[in-house]
C-alpha positions in Angstrom: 55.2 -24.5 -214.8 56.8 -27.9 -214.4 60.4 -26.6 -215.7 60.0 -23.8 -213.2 59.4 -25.9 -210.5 62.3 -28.2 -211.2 64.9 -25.6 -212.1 63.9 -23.7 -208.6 64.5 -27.2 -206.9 67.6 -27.9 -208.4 68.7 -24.3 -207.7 67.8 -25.0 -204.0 69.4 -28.6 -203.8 72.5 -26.5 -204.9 72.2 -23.8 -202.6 71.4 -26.2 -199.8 74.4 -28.2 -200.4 76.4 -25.2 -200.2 75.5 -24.6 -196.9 76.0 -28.0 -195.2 79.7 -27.7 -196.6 80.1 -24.6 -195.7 78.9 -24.5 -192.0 76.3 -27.3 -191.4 75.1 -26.5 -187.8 72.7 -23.7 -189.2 69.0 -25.3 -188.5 67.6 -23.0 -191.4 69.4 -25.6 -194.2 66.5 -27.8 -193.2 64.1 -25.3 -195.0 66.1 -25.0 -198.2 66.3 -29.0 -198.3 63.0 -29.5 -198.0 61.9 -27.1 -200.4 64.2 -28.6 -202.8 63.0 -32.0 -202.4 59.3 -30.9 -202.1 59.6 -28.7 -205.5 61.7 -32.0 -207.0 59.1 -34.4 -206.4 56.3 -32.2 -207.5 57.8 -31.4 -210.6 58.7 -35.2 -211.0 55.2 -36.3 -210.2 54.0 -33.7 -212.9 56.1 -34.4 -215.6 55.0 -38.5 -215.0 51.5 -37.3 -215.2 52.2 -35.7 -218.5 54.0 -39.1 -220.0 51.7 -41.4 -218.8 48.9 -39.3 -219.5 47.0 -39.2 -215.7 45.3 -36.8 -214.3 44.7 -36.1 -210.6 41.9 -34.3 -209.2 42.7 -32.0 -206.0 39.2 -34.1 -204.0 41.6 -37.0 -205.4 44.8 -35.8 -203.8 43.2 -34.5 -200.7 42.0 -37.8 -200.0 45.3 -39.1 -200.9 47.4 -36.8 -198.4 44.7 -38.0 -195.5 45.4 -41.2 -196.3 48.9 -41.2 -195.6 48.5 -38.7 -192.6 45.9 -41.6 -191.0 49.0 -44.0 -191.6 51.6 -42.5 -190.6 49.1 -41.1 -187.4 48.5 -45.2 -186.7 51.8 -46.0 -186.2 53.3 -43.7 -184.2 49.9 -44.3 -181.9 51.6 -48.2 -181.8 54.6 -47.0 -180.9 53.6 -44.7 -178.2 52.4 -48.0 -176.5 55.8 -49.5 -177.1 57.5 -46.9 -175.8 55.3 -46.3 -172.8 55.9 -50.5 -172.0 59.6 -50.2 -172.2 60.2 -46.8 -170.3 57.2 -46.0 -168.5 54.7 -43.2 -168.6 56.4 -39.6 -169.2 55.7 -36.3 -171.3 58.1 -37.7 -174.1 56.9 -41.8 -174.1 52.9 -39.7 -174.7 54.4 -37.5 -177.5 54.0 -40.6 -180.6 50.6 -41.5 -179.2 49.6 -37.7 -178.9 50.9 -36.3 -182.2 49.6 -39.7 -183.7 45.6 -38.9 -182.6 46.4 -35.2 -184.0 47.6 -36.8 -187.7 44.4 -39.0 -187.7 42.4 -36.3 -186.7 44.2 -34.4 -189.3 43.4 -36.8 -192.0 40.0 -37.2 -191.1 39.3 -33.6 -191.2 40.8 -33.2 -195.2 39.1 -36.4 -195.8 35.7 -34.9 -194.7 36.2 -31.5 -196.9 37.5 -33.3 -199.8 33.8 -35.7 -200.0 32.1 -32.5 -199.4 30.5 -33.9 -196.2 27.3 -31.4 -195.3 28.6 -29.6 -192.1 28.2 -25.9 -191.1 30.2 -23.5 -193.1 31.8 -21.9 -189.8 32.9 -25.9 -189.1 34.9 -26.2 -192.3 36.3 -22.4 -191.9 37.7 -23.7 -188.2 38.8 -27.1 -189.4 40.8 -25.6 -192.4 42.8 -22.9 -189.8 43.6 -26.0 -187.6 44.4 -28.0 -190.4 46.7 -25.2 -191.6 48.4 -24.7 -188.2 49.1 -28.7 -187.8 50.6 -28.0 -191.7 52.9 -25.5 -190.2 54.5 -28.2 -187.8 54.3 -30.8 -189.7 56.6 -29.1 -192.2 58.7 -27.4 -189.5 58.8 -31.6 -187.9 60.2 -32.6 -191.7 62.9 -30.0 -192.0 64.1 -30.5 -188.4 64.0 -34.4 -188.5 65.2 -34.5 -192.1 68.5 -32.4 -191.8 69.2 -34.2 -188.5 68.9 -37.2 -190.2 71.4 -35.6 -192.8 73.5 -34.0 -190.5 74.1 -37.6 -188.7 75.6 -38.9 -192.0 77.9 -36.1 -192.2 82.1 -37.3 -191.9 83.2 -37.1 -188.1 86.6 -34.9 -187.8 89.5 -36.6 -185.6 90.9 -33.5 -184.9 89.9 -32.6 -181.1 91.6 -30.6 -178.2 88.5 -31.7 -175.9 85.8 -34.1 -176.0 82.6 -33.4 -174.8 80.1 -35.8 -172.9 76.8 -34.3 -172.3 74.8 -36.2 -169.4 71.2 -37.6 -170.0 70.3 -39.1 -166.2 71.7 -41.8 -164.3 69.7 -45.0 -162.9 71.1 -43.8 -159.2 74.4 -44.0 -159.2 74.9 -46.4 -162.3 75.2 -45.2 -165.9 71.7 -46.2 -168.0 72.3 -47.5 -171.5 72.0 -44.5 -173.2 74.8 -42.8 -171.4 76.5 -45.9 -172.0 76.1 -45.5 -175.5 77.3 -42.3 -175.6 80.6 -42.5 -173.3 81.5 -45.5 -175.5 81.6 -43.2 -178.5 83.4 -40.6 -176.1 86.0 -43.1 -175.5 86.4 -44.0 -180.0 86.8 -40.1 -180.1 89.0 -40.1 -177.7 91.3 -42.3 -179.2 91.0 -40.7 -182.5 91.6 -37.4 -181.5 95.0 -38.8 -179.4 96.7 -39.9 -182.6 96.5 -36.3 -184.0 96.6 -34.2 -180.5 98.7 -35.0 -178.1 97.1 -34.7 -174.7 93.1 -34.2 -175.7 90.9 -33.5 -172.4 87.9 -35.3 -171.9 84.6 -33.0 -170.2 81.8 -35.1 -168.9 78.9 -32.8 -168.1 76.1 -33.5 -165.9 74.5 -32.4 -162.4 72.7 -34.1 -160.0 68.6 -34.7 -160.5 67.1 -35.5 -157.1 66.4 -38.9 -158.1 70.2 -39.8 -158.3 72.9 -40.5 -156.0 75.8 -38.8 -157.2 76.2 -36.1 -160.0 76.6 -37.4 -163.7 79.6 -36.0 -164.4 81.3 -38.1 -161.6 79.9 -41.5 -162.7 80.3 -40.4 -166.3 84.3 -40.0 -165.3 84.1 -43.7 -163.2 83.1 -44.9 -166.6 85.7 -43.6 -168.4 88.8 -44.7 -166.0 87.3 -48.4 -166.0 87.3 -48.4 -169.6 90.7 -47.0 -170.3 91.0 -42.9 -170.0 93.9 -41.7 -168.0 91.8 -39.6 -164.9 94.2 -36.5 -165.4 92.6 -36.3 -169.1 89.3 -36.0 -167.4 87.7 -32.5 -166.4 84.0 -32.7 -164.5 81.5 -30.4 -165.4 79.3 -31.1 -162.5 76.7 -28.3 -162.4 74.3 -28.2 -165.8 71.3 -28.8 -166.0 70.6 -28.6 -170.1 72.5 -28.6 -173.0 72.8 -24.9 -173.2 74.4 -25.2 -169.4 76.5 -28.2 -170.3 77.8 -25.5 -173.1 78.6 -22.9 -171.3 79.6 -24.7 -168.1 82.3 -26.9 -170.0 83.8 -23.9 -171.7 84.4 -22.1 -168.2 85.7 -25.2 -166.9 88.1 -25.4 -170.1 89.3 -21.8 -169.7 89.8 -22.0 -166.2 92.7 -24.6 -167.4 93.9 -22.6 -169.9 92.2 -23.4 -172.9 90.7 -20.5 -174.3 87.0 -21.0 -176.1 88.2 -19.4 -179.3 91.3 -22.0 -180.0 89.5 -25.3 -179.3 88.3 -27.6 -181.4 86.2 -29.7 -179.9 84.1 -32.6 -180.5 80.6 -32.9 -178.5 79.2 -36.4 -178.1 75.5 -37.0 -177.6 73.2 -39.1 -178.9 71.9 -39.1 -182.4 68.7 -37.8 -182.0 70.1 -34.7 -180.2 72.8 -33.9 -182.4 71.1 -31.8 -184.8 70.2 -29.3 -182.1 73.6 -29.0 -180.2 75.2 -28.7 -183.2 73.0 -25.6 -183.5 73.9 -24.3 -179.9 77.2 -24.7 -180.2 77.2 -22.5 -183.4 75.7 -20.0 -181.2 77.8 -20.1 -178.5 80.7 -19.3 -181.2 83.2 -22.2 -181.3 84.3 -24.7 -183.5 82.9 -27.9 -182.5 81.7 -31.0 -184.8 78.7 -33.0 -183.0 78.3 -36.8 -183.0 75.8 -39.2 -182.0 75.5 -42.6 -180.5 73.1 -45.2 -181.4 70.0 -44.9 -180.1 67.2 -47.8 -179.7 65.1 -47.5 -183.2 61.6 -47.9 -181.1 62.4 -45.1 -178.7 63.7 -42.4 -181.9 60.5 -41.0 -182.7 59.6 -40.2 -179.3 63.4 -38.6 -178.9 62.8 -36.9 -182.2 59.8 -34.8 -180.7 61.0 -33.9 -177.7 64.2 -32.1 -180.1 61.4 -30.8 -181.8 59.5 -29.2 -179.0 62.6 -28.0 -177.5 63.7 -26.2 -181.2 60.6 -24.6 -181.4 60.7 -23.3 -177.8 64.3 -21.8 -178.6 64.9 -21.1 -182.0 62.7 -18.8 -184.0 60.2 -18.2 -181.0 58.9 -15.1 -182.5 57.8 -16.5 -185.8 56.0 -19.7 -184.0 54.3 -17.2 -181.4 53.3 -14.8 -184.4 51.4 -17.6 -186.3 50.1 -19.2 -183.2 48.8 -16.0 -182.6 46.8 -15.3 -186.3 45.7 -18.8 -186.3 43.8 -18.4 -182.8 43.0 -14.6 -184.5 41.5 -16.2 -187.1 39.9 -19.0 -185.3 38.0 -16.5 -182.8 37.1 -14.5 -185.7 35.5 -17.7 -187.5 33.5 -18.6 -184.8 32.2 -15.2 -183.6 31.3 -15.0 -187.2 29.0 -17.8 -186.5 27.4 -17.0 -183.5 26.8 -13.1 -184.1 23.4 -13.0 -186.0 23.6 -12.3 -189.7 22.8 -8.4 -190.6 
């Protein structure tokens, strides 16, 4: 058993590797990767039982696995209160806190079956579906967050005919620090791409919210000329509103001047925490683009990281997460009708 589960790990480490070098935008690596390291380390973990002679019970490792899913739930409850401080109340500064009180929960709840706590049958039936449906994230949260974190690492290209700025809100008219962040790594590509194309164009994409005074893409381009980019390099994308509009609106903007989608190369700049999922966007709008990121504060990436999350699993592979969403509340309905129809 232990030899199987290494040589299937070590066949999917392989596989996975073949894929990031052969086109690394494809979200579905994450999965292979994670299976790899999850068959890897149990195989590990069972042939270091074996040497040192140690045996683990499965009340043992339940309570184990709760353990760490009350630690891990703790701190990202802290820093949903640091991030709610620093940027104020929002659906994404509540995500660490909320998903935090779910992984305690979580824990509490495999705690409680492992001890054999006396609660109704029907109970442990209903808390062993939810526990099974938070599984199914959690592991979908790991494959997402870990490629991302991969595909961050991966060697930046020079080669660009256009770079691509995609907009993330203005404080009014002024550029916040994030955008900073990212036009500043704009600007690095820029200059890159210059030495081996001759006249790169630079798109900065962004609309106008109704909280700011002018659209992004203009104070995006402001930015740009004050730090050193020629205006005629610059092309204003001024009417997305998402990622998948910044896509498709930059690519009409490009062909309107003559370059056509299927001859560019082109680098898109966004922050790191969205890069995994644009590079995944721009796969499927069919063009050859490399994706890079700009630093983002360390207290704020969790929070970041679940919002990419919710957003993948609103656009990718919707029918899959609606068809298990839709057996687990099946079979939660069934569980506790089960329990109030009278026995026969």
């Amino acid at each position: 058993m232990t030899a199987a589960l290494l040589s299937i790990g070590l066949f999917l480490l392989a596989l996975g590797a073949f894929r990031v070098v052969r086109e690394p935008r494809r979200l579905s690596t994450g999965f292979v990767l994670l299976g790899a390291v999850l068959l890897l380390v149990a195989g590990s973990a069972a042939v270091a039982a074996d040497v040192v002679a140690i045996s683990v019970t499965v009340p043992q490792g339940s309570c184990a696995a709760a353990l760490a899913l009350c630690c891990i739930g703790i701190a990202l409850i802290a820093n949903g209160f640091t991030v709610v401080r620093r940027e104020g109340r929002s659906l994404t500064t509540l995500s660490p806190a909320v998903v935090g009180a779910g992984l305690v929960m979580m824990g509490v709840v495999i705690a409680a079956i492992a001890i054999a706590v006396p609660v109704p049958a029907a109970l442990i039936e209903l808390a062993m579906l939810v526990c099974a449906a938070g599984g199914y994230l959690i592991l979908h949260l790991l494959a997402f967050g870990g490629y991302a974190l991969l595909y961050r690492t991966l060697p930046a290209r020079s080669q660009a005919d256009a770079i691509v700025i995609l907009g993330c809100g203005l404080d009014g008219r002024s550029v916040t620090p994030l955008l900073a962040g990212r036009l500043d790594r704009a600007i690095t590509a820029y200059h890159a791409a210059s030495v081996e194309c001759a006249q790169p164009v630079v798109v900065t994409c962004g609309g106008q919210g109704g909280d700011e005074g002018t659209c992004e893409a203009d104070a995006m381009a402001r930015y740009l000329v004050a730090h050193g980019i020629p205006a005629h390099a610059i092309v204003r994308e001024r009417y997305s509103r998402n990622t998948a509009e910044n896509i498709r609106n930059c690519l009409r903007q490009l062909d309107i001047r003559g370059i056509p989608a299927d001859r560019i190369r082109m680098t898109v700049v966004t922050s790191s925490f969205h890069v995994l999922r644009t590079a995944a966007l721009t796969r499927r709008a069919g063009i050859d683009a490399a994706v890079v990121g700009s630093r983002t504060a360390a207290y704020f990436i969790p929070a970041a990281f679940l919002r990419e999350f919710v957003a993948v699993l609103t656009t990718h592979y919707r029918r899959t997460h609606l068809t298990t969403a839709a057996l687990t509340v099946a079979a939660a309905t069934a569980v506790v009708a089960d329990a109030a129809l009278p026995p026969l």
